[in-house]
VEXDREN-2710 file (C-alpha; in Angstrom, 1 decimal):
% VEXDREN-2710
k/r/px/py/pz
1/UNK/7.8/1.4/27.2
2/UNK/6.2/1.1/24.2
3/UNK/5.4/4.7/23.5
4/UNK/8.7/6.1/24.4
5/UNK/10.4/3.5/22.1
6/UNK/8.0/5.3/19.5
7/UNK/9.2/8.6/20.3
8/UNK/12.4/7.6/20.2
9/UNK/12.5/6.2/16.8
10/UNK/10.7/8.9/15.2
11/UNK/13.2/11.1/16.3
12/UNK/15.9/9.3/14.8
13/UNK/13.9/9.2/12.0
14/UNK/13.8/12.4/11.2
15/UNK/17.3/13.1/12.5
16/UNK/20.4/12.3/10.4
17/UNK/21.2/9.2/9.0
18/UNK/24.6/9.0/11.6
19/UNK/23.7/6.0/12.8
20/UNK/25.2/4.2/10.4
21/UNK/28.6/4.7/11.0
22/UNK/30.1/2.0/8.4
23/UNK/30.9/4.5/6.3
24/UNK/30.2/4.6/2.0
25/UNK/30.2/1.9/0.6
26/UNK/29.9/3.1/-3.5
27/UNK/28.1/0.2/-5.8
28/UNK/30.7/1.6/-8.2
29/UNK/33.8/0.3/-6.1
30/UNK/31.8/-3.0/-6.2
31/UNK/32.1/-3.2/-9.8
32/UNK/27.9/-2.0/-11.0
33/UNK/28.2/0.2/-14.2
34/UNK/25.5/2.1/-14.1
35/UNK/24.7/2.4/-17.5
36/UNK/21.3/1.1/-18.0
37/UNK/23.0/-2.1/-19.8
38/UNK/25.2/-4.3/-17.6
39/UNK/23.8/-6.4/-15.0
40/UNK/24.6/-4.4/-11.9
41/UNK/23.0/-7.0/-9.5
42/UNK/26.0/-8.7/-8.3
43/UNK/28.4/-5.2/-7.9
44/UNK/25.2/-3.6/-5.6
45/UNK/24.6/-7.1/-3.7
46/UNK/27.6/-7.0/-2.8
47/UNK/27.7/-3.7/-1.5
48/UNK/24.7/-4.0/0.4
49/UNK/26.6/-7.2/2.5
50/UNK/29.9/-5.1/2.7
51/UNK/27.9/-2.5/4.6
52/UNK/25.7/-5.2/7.0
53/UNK/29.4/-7.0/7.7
54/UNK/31.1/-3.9/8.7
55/UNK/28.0/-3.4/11.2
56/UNK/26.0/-1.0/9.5
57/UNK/26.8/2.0/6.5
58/UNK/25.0/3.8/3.6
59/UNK/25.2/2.1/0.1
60/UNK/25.6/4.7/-2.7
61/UNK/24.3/4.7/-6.1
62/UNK/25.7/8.2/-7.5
63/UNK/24.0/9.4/-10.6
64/UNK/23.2/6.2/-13.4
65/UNK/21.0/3.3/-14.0
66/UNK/21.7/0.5/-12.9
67/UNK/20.0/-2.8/-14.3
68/UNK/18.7/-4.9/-11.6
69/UNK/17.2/-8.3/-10.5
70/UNK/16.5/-9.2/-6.7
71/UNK/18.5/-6.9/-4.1
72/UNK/18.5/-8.2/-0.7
73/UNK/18.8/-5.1/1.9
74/UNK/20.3/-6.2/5.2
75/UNK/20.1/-4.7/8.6
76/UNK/21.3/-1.5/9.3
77/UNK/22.2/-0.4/5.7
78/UNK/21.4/3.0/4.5
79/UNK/20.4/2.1/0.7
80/UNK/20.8/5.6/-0.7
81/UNK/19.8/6.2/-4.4
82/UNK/21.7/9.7/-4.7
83/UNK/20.3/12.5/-7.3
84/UNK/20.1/11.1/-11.0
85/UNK/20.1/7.1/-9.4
86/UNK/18.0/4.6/-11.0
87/UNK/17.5/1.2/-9.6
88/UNK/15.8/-0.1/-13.1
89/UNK/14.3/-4.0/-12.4
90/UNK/15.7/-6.2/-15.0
91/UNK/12.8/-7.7/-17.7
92/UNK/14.8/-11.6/-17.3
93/UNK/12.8/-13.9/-15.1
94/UNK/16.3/-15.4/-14.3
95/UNK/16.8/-12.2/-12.2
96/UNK/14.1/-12.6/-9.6
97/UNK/13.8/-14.6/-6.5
98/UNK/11.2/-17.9/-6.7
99/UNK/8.4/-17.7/-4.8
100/UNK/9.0/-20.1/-2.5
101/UNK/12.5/-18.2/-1.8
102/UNK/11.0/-17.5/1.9
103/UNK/7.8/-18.5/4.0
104/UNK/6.1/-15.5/3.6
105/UNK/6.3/-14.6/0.3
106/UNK/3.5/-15.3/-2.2
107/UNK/1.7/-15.2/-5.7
108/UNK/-1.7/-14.6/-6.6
109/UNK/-3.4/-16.9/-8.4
110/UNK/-6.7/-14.8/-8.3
111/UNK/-5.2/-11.4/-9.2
112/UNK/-2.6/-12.9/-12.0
113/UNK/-2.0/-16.3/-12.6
114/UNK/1.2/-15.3/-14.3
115/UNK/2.1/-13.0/-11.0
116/UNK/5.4/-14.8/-9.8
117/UNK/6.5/-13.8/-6.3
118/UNK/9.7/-12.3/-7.3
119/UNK/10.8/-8.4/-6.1
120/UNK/13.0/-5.9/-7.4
121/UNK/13.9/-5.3/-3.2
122/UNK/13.2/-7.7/-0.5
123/UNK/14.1/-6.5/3.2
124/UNK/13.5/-10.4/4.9
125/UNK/13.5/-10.2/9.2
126/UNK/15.6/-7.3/9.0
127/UNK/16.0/-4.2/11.3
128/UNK/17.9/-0.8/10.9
129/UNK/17.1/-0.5/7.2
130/UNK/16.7/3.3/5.7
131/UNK/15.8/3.1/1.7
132/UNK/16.5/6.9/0.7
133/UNK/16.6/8.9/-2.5
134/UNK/16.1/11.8/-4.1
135/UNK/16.6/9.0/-6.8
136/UNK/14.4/6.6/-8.5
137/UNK/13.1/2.9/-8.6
138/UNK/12.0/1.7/-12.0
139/UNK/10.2/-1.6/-11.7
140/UNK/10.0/-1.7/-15.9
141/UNK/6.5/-2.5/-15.9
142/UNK/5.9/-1.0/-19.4
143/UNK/8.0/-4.0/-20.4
144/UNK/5.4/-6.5/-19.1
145/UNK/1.8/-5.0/-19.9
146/UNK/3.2/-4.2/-24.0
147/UNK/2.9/-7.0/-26.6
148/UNK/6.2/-6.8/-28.4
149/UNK/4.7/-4.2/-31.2
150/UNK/3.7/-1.9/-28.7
151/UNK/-0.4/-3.1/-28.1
152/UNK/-1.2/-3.3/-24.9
153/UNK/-2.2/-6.4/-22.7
154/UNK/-5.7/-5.7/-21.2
155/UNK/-6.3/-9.3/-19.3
156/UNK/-4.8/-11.3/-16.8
157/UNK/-4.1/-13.9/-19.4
158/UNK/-2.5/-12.0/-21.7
159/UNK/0.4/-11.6/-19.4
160/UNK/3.3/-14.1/-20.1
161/UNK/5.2/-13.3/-16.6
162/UNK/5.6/-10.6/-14.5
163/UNK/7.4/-9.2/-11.0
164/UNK/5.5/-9.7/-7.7
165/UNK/5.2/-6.7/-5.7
166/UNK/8.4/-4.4/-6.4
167/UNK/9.5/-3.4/-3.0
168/UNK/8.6/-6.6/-0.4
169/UNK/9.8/-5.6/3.5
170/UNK/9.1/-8.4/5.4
171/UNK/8.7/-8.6/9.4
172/UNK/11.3/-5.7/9.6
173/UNK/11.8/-3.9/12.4
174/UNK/12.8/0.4/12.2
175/UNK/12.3/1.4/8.7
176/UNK/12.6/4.2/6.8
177/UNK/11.5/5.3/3.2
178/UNK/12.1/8.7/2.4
179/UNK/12.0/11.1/-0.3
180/UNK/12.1/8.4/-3.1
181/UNK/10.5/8.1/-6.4
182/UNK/8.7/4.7/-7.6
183/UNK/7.5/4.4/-10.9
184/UNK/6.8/1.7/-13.6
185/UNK/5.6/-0.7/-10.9
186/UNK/4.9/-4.5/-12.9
187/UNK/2.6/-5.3/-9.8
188/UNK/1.8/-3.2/-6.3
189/UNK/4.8/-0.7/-5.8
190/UNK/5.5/-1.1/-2.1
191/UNK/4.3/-4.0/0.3
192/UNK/5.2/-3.7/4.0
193/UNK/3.6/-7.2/5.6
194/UNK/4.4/-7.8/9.3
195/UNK/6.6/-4.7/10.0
196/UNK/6.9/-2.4/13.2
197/UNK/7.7/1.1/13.4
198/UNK/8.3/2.3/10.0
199/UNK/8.7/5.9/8.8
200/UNK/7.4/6.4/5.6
201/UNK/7.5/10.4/4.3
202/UNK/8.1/12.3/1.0
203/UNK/7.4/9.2/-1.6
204/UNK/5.7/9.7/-5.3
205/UNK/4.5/7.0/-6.7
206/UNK/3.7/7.0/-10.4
207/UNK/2.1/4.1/-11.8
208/UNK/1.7/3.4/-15.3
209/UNK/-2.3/4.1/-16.2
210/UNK/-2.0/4.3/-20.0
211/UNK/-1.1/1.9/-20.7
212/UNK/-1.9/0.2/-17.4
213/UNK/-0.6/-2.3/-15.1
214/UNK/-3.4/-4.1/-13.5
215/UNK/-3.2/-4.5/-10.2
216/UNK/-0.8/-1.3/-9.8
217/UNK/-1.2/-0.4/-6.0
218/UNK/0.5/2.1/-4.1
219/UNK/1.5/1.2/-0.8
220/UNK/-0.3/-2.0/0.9
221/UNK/0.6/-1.9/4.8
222/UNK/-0.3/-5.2/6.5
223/UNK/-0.5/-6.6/9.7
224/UNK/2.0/-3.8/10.9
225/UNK/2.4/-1.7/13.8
226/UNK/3.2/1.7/14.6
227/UNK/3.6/3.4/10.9
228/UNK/3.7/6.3/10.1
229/UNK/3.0/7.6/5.7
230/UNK/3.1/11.5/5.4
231/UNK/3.8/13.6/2.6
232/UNK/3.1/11.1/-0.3
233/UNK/1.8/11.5/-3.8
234/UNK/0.2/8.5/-4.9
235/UNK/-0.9/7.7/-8.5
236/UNK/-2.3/4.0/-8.7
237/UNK/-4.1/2.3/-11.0
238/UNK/-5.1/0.1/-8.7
239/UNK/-5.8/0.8/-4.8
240/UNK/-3.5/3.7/-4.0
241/UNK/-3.6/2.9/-0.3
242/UNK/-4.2/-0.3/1.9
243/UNK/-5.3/-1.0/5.0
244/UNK/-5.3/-4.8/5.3
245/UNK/-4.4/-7.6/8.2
246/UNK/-3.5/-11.1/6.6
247/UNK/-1.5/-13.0/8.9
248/UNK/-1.5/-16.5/7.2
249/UNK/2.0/-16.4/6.0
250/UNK/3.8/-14.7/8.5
251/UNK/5.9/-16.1/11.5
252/UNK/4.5/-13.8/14.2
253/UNK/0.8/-12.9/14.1
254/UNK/0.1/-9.5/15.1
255/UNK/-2.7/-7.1/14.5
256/UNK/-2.7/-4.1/11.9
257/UNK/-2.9/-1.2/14.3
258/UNK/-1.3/2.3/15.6
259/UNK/-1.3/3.5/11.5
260/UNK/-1.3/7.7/11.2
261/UNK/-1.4/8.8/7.2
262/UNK/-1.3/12.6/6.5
263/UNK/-0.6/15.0/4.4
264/UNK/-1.0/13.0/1.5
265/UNK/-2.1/12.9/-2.1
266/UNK/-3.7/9.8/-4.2
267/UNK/-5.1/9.6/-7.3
268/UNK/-6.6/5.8/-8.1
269/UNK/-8.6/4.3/-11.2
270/UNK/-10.3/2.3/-8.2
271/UNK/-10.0/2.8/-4.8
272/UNK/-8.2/5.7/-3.4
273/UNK/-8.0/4.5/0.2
274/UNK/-9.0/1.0/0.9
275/UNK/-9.5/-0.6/4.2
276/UNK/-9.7/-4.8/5.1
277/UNK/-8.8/-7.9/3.2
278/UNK/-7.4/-10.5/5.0
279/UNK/-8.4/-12.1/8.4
280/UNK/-6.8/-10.5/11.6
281/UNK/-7.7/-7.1/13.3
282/UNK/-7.8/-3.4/12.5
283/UNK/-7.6/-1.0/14.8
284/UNK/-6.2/2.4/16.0
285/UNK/-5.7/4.3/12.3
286/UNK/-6.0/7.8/11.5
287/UNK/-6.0/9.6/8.2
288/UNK/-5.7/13.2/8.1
289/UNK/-5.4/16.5/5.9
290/UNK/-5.6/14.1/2.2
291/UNK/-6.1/14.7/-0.9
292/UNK/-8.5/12.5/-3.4
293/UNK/-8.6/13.1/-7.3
294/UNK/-9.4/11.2/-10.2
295/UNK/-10.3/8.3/-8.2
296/UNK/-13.3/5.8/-8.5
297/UNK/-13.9/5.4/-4.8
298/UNK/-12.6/7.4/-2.2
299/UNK/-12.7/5.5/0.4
300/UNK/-13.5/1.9/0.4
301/UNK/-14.1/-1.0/3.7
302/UNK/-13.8/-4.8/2.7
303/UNK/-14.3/-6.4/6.0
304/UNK/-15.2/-9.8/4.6
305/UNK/-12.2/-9.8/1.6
306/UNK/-10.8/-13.1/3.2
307/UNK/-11.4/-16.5/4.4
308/UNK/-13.0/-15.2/7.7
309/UNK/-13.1/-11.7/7.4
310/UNK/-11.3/-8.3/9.1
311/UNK/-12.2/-7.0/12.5
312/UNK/-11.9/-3.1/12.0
313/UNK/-12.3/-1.1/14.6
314/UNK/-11.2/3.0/15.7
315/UNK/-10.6/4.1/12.5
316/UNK/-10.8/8.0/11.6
317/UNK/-10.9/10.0/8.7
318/UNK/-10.4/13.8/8.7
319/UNK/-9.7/16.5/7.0
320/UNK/-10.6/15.5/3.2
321/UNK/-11.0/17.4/-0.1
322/UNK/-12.8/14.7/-3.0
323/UNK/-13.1/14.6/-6.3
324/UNK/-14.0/10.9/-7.1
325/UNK/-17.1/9.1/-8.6
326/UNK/-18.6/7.7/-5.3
327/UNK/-17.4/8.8/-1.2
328/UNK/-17.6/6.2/0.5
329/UNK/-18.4/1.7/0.1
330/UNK/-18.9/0.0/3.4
331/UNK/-19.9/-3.3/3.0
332/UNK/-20.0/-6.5/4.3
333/UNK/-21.3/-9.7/2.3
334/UNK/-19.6/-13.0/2.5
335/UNK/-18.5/-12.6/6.0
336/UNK/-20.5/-10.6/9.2
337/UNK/-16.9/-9.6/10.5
338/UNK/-17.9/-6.6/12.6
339/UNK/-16.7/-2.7/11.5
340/UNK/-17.3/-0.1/14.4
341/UNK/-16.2/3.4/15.8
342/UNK/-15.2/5.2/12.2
343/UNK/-15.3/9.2/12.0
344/UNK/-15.3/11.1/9.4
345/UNK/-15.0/15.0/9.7
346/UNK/-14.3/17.8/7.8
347/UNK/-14.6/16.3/3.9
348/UNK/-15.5/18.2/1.2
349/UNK/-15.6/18.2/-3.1
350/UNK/-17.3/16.7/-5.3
351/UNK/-19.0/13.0/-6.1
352/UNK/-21.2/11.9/-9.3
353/UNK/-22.5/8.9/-7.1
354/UNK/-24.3/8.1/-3.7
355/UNK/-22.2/6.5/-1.2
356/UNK/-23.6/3.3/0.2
357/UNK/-22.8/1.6/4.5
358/UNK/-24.7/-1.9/3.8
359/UNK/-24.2/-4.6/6.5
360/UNK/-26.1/-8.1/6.7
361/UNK/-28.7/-8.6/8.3
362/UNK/-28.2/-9.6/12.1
363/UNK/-24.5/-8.9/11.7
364/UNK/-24.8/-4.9/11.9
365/UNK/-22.0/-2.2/11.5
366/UNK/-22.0/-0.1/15.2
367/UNK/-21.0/3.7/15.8
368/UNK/-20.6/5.1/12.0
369/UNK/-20.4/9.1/12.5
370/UNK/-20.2/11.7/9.9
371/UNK/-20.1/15.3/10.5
372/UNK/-19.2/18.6/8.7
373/UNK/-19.3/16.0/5.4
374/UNK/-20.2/18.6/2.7
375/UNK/-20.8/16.1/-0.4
376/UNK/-23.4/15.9/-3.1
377/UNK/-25.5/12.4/-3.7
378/UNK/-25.9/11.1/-0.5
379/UNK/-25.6/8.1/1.6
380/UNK/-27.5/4.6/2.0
381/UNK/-27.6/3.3/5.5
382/UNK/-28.4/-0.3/6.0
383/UNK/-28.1/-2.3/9.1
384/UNK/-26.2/0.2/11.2
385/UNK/-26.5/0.7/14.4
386/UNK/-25.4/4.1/16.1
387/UNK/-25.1/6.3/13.0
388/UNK/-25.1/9.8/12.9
389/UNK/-25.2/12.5/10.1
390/UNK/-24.8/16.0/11.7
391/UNK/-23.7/19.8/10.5
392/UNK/-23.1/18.1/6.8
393/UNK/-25.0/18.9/3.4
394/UNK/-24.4/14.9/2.3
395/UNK/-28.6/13.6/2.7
396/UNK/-29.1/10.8/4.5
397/UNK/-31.2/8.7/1.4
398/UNK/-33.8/6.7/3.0
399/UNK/-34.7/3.1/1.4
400/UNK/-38.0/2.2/0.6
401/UNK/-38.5/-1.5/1.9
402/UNK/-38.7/-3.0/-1.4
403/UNK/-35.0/-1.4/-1.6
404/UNK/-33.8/-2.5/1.6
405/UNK/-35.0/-6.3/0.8
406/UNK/-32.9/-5.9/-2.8
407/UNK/-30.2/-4.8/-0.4
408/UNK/-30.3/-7.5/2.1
409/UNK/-30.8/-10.4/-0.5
410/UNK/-27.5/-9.3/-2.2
411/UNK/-25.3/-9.6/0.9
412/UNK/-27.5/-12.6/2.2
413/UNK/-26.1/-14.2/-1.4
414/UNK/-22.5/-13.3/-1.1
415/UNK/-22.5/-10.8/-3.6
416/UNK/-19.8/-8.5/-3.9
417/UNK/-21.7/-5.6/-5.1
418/UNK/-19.6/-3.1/-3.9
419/UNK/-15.9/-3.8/-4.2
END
């Protein structure tokens, strides 16, 4: 039952958008402006639960920019941004939801203390929800990271206040992101925590690097089910992908599993792909035909980011062209949460750094194979059991014990050497 369900929605997915048979429902005949001045949140609010009320219907925003706080999207709304949209997030704290608006929301205290849990677009429970362009988000991050004279904020602390993650869809149910355009992040660009079957494809993310916004993810999928991200172009300053499994907050626990990314492209000033953080399970995700420039890492596991750690298991990588500083960090310090069954196949480019798979002592990772991995610099192995390095021209760089003591004492420490 659950497969077909799968099938079914991906058809639909890539079907038309008939579904929603409410009809238009224009922001404009709801009062927004559109030009880049007024406060359009009311006029597109209202459109938005027009369209839910009348059972389901697409919520137009022709060609203008319309100045936004928090929009709530509601079940079965088709929140279209047509050619020449702009949803642009408002720079007034007043605007935003509190972060204690809903259970599951959040701040982080250890990535910005001034962080404050509000979002340009919250999807909360809801099912049915397609959020569409060929137009654009504008999260005005530019607006937080700049002093008033233009200098730019470098430090946490230097940050008066600032948006949570711009786009927040919360244990939602048939989603769909398509052809869209997200730039100017203040925070992550896209956070999908708790969802099922969503259908993300054709999305370019642009996120300011000069100046930056710290913290400037891409997309974070956690503790979802069944998602699907092709066709993206990622530019993060932050991590431009993420893998993670943090359950705390939500209302129904679930694993982080059934997760296919293709066809993609992701640039990152740190980790182009990153996989862990939290303290649930990964399983059952594949990454395939991507490709990594001007990126730190390339691919990064964090299976003990968390207050226990994240069981990752089944996870393949295929199909790779590189151009980053280092390959690959698998590590494991603070926790001895367990990492096994990862492929990689088929990678090629170029790295200035080794790559390093270090687990503790007692606690190894299991079943870490490489093949066809052409690569310079090599790789570090420690405390693995079942690895294999075949038909690759990446070395295999063996320790000396001195070397594998250093190692060990770092993880036996809590260090976290590698993030």
């Amino acid at each position: 039952m659950t497969v077909l369900r799968q099938i079914v929605f991906y058809f639909c997915a890539l079907s038309s958008f008939a579904s929603f048979a409410g009809g238009v429902f224009s922001v404009r005949d709801f009062g927004a402006k559109g030009d880049g001045i007024a406060k359009d949140t009311a006029a597109v609010q209202a459109a938005v639960d027009a369209a839910n009320a009348a059972g389901g219907g697409e919520v137009l925003l022709e060609a203008g920019t319309y100045l936004c706080g928090t929009i709530w999207l509601k079940s079965n709304v088709d929140f279209h941004l047509g050619p020449g949209a702009v949803l642009k997030g408002s720079t007034s704290s007043n605007d935003y939801n509190r972060a204690e608006a809903y259970q599951q929301n959040w701040k982080s205290a250890r990535e910005s203390e001034n962080q404050s849990g509000g979002h340009l677009l919250i999807a909360l429970e809801q099912h049915n929800i397609t959020l569409r362009g060929p137009g654009k988000i504008d999260g005005s991050g530019l607006s937080f990271v700049t002093y008033p004279d233009g200098r730019e904020r470098f430090h946490q602390r230097d940050y008066e206040w600032r948006p949570g993650q711009m786009i927040h869809l919360v244990e939602c149910e048939d989603v769909r992101i398509t052809d869209l355009e997200l730039t100017n992040s203040p925070y992550w660009n896209c956070f999908i925590h708790g969802c099922s079957h969503v259908f993300v494809r054709g999305v370019r993310v642009e996120t300011p690097v000069a100046p930056h916004v710290l913290n400037g993810d891409g997309f974070t999928i956690d503790a979802c089910t069944f998602v699907t991200l092709s066709d993206c172009q990622i530019v993060a300053y932050d991590d431009g992908l993420t893998i993670r499994c943090d359950q705390r907050r939500l209302k129904r626990r679930t694993d982080c599993a059934n997760i296919t990314v293709e066809n993609c492209t992701i640039s990152s000033k740190m980790n182009a792909i990153r996989v862990g953080v939290g303290d649930g399970n990964i399983h059952d995700v594949t990454f395939n035909n991507i490709v990594i420039h001007n990126t730190r890492t390339a691919v990064n596991f964090c299976s003990s980011w968390g207050r226990f750690g994240t069981d990752i298991r089944r996870v393949r990588f295929s199909n790779f062209s590189i151009e980053s500083i280092d390959f690959l960090r698998m590590h494991q310090n603070g926790k001895t949460t367990p990492v096994e069954d990862v492929y990689f196949s088929n990678l090629s480019g170029y790295v200035r750094q080794r790559s390093r798979i270090w687990a503790k002592e007692g606690h190894p990772f299991r079943n870490i194979k490489l093949r066809n991995v052409d690569l310079p610099q090599g790789i570090e192995v420690l405390n693995v059991e079942g690895f294999s390095l075949e038909d690759s021209t990446l070395k295999f760089l063996p320790l000396s014990p001195e070397a594998v003591e250093s190692r060990n004492r770092d993880l036996r420490e809590g260090r976290d050497v590698l993030y």
